[in-house]
PDB file of N, CA, C and O in Angstrom:
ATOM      1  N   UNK A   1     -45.607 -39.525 -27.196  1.00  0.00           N
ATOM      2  CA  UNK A   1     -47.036 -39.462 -27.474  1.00  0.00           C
ATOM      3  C   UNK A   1     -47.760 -40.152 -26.330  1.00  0.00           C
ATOM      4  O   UNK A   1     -47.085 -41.080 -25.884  1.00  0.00           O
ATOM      5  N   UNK A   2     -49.112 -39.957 -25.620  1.00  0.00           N
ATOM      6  CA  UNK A   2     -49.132 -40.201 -25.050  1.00  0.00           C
ATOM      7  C   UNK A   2     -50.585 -41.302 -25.499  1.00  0.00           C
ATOM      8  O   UNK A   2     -51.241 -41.202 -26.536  1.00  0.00           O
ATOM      9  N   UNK A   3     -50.783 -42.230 -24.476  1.00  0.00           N
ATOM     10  CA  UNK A   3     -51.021 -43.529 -24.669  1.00  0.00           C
ATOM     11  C   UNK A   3     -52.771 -43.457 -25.075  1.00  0.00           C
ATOM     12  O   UNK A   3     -53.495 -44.387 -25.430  1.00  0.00           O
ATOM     13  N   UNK A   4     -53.210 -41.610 -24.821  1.00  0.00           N
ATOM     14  CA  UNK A   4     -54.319 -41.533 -25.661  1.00  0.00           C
ATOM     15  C   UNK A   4     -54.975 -41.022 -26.709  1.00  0.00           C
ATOM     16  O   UNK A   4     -56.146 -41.117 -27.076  1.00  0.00           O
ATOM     17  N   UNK A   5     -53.645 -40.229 -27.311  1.00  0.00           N
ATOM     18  CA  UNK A   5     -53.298 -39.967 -28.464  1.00  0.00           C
ATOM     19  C   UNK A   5     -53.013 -40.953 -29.305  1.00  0.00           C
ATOM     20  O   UNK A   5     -53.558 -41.036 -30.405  1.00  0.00           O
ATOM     21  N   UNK A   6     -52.161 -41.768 -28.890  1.00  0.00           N
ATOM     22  CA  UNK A   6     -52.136 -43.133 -29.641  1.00  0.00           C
ATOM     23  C   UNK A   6     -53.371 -43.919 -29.820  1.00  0.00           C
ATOM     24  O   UNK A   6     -53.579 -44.248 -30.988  1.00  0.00           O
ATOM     25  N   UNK A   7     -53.883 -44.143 -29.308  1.00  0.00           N
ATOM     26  CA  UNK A   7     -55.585 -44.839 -29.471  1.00  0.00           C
ATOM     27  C   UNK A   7     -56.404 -43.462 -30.458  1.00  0.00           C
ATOM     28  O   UNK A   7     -56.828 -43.749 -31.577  1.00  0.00           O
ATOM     29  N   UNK A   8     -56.495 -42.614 -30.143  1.00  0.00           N
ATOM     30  CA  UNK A   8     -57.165 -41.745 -30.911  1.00  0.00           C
ATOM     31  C   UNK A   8     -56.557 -42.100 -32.555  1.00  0.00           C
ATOM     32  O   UNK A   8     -57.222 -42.536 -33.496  1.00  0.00           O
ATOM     33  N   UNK A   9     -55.518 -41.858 -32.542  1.00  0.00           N
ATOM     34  CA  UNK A   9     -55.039 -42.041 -34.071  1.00  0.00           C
ATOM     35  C   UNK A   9     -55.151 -43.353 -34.568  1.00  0.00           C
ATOM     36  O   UNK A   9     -55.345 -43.544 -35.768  1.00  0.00           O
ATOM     37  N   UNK A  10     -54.998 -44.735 -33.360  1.00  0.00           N
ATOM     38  CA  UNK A  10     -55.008 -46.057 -33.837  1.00  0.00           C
ATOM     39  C   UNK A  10     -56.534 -46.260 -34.437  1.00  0.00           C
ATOM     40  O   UNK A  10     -56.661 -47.011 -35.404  1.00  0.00           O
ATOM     41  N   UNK A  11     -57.876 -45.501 -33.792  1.00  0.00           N
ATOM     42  CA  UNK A  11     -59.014 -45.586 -33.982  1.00  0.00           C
ATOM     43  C   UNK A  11     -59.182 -45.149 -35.608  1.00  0.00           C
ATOM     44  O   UNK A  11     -59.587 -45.853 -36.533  1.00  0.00           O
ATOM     45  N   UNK A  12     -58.709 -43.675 -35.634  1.00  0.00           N
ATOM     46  CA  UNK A  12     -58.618 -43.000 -37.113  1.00  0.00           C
ATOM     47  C   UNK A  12     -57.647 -43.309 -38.405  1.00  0.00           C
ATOM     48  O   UNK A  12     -57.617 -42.705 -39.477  1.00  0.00           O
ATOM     49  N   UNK A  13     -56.728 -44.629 -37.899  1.00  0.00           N
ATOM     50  CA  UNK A  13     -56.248 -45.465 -39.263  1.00  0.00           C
ATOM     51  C   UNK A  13     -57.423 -46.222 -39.560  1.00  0.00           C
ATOM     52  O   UNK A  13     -57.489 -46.507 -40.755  1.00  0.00           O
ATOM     53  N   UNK A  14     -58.316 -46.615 -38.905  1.00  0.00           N
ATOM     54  CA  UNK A  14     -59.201 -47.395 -39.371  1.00  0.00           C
ATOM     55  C   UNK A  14     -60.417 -46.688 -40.233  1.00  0.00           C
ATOM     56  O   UNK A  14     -61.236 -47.294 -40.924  1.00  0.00           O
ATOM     57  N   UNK A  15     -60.354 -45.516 -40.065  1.00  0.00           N
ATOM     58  CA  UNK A  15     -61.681 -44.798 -41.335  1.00  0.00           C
ATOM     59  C   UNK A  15     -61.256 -44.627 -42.431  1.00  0.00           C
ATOM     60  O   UNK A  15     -60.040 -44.808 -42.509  1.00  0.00           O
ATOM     61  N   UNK A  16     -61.972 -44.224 -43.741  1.00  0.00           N
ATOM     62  CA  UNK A  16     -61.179 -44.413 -45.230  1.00  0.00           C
ATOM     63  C   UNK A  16     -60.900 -43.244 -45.224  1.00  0.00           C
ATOM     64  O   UNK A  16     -61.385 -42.303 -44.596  1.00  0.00           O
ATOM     65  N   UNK A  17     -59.780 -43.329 -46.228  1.00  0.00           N
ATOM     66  CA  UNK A  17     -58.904 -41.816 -46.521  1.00  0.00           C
ATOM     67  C   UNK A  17     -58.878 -40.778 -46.698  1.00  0.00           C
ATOM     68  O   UNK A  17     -57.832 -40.167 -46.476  1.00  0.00           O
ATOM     69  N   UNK A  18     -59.978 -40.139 -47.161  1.00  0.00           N
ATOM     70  CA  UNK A  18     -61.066 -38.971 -47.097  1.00  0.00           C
ATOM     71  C   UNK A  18     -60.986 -39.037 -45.501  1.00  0.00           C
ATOM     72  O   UNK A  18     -59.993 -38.495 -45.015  1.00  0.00           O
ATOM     73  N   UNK A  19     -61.717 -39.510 -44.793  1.00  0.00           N
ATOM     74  CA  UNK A  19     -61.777 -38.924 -43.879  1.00  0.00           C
ATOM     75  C   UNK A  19     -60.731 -38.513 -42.856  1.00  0.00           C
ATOM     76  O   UNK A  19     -60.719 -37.510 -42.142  1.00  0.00           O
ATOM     77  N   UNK A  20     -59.595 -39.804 -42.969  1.00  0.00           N
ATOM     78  CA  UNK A  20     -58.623 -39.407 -42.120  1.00  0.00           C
ATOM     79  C   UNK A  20     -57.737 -38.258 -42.771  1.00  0.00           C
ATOM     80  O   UNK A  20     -56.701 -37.764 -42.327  1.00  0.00           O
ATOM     81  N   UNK A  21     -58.248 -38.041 -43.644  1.00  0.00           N
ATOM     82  CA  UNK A  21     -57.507 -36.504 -44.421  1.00  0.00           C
ATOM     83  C   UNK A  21     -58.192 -35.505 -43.436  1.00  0.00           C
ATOM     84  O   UNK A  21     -58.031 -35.218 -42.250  1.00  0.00           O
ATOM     85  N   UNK A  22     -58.761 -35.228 -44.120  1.00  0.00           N
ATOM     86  CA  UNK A  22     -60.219 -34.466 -42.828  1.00  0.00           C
ATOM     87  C   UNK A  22     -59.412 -34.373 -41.561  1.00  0.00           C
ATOM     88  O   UNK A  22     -58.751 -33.381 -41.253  1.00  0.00           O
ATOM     89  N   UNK A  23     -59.529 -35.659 -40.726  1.00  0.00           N
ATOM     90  CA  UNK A  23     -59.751 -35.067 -39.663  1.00  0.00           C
ATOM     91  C   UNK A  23     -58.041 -34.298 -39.215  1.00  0.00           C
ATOM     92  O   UNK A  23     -57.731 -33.455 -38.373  1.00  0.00           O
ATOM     93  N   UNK A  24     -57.253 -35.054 -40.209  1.00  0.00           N
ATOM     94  CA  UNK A  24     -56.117 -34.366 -39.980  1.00  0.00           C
ATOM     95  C   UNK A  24     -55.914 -32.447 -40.127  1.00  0.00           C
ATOM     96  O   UNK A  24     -55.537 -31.525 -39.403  1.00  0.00           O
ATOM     97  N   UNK A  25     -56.474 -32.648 -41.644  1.00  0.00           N
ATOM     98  CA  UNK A  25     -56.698 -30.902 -41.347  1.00  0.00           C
ATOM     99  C   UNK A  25     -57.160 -30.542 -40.503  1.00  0.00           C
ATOM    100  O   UNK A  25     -56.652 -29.448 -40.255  1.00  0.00           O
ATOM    101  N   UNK A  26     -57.975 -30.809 -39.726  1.00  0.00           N
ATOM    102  CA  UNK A  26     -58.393 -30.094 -38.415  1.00  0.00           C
ATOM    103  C   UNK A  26     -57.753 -30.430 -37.502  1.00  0.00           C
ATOM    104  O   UNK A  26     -58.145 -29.785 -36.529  1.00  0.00           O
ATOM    105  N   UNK A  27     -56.803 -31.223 -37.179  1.00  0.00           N
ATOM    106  CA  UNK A  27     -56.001 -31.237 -36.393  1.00  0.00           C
ATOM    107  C   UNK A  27     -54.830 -30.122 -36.581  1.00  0.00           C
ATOM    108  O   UNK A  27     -54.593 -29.125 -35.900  1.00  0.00           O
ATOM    109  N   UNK A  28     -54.153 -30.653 -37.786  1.00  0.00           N
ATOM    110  CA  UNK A  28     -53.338 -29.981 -38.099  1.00  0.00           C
ATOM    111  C   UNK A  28     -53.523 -28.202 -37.670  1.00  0.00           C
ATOM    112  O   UNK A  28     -52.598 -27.618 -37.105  1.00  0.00           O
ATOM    113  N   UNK A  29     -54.830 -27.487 -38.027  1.00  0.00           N
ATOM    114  CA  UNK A  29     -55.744 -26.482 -38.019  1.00  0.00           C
ATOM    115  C   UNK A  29     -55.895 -26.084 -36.289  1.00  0.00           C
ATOM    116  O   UNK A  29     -55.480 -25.073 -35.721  1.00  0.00           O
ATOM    117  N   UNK A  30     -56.389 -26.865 -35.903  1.00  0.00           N
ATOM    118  CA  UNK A  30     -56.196 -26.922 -34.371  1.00  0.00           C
ATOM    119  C   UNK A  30     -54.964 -26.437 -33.362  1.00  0.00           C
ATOM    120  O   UNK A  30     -54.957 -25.606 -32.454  1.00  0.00           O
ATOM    121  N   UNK A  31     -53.767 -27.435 -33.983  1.00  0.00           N
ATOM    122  CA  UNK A  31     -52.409 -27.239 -33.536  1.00  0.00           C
ATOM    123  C   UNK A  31     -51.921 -25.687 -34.129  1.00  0.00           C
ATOM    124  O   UNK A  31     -51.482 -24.970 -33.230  1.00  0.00           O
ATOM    125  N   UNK A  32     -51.929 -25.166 -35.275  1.00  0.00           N
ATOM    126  CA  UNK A  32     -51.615 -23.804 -35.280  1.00  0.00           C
ATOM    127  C   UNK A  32     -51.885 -23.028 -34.701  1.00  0.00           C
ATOM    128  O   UNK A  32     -51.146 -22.311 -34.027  1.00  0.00           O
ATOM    129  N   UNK A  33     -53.539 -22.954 -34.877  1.00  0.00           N
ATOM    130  CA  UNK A  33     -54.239 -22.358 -34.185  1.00  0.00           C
ATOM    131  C   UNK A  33     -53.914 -21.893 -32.336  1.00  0.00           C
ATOM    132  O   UNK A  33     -53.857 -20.733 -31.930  1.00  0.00           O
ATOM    133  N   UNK A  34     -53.746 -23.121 -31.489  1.00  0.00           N
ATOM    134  CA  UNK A  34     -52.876 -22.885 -30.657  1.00  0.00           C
ATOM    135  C   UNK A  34     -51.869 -22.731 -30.114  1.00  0.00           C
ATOM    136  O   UNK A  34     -51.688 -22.777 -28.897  1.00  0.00           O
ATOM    137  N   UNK A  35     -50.787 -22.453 -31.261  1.00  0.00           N
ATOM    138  CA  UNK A  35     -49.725 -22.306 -30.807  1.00  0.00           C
ATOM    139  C   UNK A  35     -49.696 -20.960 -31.376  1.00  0.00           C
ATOM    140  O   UNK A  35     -48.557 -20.515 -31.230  1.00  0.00           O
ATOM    141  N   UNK A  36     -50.630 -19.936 -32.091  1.00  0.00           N
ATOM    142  CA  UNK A  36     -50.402 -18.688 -32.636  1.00  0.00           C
ATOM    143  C   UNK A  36     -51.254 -18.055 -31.023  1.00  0.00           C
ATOM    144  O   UNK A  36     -50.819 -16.991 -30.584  1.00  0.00           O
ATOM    145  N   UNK A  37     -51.949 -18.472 -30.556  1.00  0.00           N
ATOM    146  CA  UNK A  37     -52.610 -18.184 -29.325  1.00  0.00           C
ATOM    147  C   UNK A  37     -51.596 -18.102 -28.157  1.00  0.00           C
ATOM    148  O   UNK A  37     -51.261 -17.076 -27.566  1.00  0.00           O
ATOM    149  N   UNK A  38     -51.130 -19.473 -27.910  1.00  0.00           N
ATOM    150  CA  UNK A  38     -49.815 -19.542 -26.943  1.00  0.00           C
ATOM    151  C   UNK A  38     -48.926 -17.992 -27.508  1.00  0.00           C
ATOM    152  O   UNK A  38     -48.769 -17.090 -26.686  1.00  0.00           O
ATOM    153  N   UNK A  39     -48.571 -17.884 -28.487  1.00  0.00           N
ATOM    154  CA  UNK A  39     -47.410 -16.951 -28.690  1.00  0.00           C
ATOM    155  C   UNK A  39     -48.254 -15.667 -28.613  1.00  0.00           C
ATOM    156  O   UNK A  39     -47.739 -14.823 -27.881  1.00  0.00           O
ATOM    157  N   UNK A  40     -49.610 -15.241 -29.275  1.00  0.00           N
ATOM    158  CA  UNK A  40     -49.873 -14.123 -28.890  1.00  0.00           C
ATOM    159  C   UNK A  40     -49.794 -13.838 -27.190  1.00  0.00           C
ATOM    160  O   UNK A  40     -49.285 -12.822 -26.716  1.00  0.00           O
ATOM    161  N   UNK A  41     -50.422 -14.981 -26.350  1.00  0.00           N
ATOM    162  CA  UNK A  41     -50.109 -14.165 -24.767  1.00  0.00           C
ATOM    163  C   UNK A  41     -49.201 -14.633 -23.967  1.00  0.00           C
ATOM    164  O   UNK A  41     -49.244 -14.848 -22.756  1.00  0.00           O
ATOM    165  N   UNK A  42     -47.969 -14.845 -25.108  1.00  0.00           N
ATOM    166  CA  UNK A  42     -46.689 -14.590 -24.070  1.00  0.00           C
ATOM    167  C   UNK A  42     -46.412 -13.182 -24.651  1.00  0.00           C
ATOM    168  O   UNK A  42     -45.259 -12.903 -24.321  1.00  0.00           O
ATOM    169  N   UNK A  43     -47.050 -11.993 -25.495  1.00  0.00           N
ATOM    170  CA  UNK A  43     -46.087 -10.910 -25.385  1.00  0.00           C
ATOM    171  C   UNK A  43     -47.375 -10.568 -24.636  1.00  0.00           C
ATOM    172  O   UNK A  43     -48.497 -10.941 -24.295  1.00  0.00           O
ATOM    173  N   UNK A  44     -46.160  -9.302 -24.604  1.00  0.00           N
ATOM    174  CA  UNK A  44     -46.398  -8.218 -23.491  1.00  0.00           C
ATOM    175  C   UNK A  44     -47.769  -6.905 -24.181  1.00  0.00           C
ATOM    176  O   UNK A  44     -47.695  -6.313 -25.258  1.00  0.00           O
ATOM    177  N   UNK A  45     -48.714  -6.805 -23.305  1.00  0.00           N
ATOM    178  CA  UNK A  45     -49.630  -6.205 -23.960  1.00  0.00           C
ATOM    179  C   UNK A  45     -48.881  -4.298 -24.578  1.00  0.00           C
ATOM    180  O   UNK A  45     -48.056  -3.527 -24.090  1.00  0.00           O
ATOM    181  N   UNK A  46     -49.737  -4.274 -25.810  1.00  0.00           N
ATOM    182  CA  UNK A  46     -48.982  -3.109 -26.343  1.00  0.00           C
ATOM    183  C   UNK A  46     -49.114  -1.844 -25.766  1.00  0.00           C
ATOM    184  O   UNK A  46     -50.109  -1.732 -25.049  1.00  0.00           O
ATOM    185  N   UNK A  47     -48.393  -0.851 -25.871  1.00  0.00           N
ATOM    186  CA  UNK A  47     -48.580   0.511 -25.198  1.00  0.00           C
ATOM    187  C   UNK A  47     -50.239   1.019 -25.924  1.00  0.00           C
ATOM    188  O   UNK A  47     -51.018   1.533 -25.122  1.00  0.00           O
ATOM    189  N   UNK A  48     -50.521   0.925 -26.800  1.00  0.00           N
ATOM    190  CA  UNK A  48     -51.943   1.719 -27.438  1.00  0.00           C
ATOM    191  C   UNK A  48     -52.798   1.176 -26.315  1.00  0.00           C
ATOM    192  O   UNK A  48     -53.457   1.966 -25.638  1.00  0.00           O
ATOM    193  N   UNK A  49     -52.840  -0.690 -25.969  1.00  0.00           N
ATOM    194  CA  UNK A  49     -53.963  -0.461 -25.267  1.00  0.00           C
ATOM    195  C   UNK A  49     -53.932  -0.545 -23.711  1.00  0.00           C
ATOM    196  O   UNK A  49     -54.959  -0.533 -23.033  1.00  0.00           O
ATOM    197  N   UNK A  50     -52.517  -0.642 -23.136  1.00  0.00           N
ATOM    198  CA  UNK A  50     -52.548   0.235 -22.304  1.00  0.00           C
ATOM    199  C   UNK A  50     -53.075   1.215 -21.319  1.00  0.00           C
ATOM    200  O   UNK A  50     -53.465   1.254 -20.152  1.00  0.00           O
ATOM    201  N   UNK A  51     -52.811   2.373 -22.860  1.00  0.00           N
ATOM    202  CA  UNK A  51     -52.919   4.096 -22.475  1.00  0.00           C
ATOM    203  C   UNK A  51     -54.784   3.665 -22.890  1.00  0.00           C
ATOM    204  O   UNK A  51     -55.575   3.895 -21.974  1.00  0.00           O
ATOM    205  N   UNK A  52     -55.242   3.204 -23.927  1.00  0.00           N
ATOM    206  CA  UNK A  52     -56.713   3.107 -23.417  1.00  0.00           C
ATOM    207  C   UNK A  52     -57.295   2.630 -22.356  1.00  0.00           C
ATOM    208  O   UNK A  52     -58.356   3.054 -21.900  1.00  0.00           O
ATOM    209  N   UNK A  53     -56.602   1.677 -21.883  1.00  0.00           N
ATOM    210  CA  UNK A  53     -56.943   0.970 -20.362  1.00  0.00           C
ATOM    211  C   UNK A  53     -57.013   2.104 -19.237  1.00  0.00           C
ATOM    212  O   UNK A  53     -57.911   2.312 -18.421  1.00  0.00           O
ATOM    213  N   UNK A  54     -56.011   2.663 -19.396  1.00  0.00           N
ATOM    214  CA  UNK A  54     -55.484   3.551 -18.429  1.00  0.00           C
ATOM    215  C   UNK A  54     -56.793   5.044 -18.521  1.00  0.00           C
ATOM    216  O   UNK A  54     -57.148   5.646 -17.508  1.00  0.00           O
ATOM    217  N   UNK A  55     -57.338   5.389 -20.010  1.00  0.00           N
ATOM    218  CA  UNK A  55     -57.931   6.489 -20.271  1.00  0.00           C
ATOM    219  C   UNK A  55     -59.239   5.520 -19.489  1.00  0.00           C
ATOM    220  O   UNK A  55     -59.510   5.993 -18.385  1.00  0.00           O
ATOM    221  N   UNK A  56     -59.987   4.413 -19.813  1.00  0.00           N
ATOM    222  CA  UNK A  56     -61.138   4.348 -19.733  1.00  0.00           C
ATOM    223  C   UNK A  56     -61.092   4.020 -18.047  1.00  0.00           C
ATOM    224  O   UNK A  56     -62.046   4.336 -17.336  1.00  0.00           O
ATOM    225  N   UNK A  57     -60.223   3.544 -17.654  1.00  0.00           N
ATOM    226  CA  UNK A  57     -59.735   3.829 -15.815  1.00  0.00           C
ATOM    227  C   UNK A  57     -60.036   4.862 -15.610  1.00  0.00           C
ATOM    228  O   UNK A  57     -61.092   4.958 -14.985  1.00  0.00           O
ATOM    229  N   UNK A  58     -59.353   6.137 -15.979  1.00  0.00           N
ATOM    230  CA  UNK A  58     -60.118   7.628 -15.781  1.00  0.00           C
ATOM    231  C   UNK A  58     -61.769   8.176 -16.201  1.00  0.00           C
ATOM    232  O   UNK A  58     -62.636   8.694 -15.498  1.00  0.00           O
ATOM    233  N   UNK A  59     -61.756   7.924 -17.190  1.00  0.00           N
ATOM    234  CA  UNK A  59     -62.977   8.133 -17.383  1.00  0.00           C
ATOM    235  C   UNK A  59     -64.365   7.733 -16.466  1.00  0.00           C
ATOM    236  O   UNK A  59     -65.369   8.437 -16.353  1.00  0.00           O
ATOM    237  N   UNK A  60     -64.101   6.258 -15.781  1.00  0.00           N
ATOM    238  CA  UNK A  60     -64.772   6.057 -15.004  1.00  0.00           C
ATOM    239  C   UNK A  60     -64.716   6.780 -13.957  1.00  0.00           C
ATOM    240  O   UNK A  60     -65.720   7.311 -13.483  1.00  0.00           O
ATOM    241  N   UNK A  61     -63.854   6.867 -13.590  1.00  0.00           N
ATOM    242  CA  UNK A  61     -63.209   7.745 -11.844  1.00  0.00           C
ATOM    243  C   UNK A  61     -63.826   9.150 -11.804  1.00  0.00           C
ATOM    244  O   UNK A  61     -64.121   9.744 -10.768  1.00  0.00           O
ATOM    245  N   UNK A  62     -64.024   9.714 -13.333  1.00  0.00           N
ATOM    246  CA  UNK A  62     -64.510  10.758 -13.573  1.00  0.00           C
ATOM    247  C   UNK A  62     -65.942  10.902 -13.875  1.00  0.00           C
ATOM    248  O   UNK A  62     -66.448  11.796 -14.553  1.00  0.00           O
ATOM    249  N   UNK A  63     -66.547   9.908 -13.286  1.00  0.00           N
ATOM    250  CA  UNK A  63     -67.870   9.293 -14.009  1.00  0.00           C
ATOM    251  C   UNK A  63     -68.597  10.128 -15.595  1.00  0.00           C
ATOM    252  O   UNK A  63     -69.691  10.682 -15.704  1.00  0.00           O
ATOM    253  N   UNK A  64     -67.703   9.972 -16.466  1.00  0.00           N
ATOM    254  CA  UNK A  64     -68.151   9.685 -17.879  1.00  0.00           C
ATOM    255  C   UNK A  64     -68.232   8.966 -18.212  1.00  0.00           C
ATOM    256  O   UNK A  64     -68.276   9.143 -19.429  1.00  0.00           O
ATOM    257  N   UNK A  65     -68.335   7.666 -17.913  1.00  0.00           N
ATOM    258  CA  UNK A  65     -68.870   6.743 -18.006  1.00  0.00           C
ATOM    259  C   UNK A  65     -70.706   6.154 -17.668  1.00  0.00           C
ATOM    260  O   UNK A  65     -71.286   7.081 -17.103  1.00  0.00           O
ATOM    261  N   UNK A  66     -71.275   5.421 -17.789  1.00  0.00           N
ATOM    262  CA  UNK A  66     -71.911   4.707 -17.421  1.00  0.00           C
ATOM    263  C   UNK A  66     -72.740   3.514 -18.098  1.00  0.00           C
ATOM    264  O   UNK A  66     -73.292   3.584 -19.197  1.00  0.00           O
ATOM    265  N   UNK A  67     -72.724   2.292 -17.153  1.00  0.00           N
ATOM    266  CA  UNK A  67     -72.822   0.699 -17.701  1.00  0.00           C
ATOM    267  C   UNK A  67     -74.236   0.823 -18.926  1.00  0.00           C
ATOM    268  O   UNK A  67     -75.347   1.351 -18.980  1.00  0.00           O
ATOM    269  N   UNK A  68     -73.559   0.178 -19.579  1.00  0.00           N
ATOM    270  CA  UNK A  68     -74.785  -0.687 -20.564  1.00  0.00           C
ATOM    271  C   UNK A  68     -75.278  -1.491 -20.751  1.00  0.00           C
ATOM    272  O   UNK A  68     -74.253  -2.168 -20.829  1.00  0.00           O
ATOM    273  N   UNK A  69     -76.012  -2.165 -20.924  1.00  0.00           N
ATOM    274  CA  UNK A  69     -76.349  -3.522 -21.324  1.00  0.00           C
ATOM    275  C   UNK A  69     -76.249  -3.982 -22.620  1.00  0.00           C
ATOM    276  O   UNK A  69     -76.292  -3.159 -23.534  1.00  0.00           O
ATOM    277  N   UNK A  70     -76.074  -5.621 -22.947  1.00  0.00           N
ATOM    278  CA  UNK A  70     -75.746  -5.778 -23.978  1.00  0.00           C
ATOM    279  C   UNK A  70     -76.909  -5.722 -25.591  1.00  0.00           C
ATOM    280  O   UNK A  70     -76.541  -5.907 -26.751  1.00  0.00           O
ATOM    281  N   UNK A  71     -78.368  -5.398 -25.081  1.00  0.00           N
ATOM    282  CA  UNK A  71     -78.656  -5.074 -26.238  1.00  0.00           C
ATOM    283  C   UNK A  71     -78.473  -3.392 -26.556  1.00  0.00           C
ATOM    284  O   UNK A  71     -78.867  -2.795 -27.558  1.00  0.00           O
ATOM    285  N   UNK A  72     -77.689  -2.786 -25.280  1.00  0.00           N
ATOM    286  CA  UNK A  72     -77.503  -1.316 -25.723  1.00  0.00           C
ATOM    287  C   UNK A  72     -76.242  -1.323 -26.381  1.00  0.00           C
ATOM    288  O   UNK A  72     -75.755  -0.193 -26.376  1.00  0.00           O
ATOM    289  N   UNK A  73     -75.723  -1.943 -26.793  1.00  0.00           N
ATOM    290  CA  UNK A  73     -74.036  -1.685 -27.322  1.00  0.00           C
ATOM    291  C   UNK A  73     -74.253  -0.724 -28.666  1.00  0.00           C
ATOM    292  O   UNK A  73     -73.278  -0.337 -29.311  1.00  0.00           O
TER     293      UNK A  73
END
């Protein structure tokens, strides 16, 4: 652990129990959260979007396309 993680938590034994519940769920919440992130972009992106990558690559080249702005979406 590192020496400011340790102060962070030494700080949060000191609030009452409610809260250090709290802030644990969001820690706890936090830590999943990035490790379901980490694992989504270690795979490999899927073939569906891809072949859309690849279609809307053409489409431009073919100019059927053209830019929008974002209150035109």
């Amino acid at each position: 652990m590192t020496h400011r993680l340790a102060e962070a938590f030494k700080k949060a034994s000191a609030l009452p129990d409610a809260l250090q519940n709290e802030l644990a769920d969001q820690l706890i919440e936090d830590l999943e959260n990035e490790s379901k992130w980490q694992q989504c972009l270690s795979q490999p992106l899927g073939h569906p979007l891809e072949e859309l990558a690849r279609k809307a690559l053409e489409d431009s080249r073919q100019s059927k396309t053209h830019p929008l702005g974002f209150d035109e979406l």
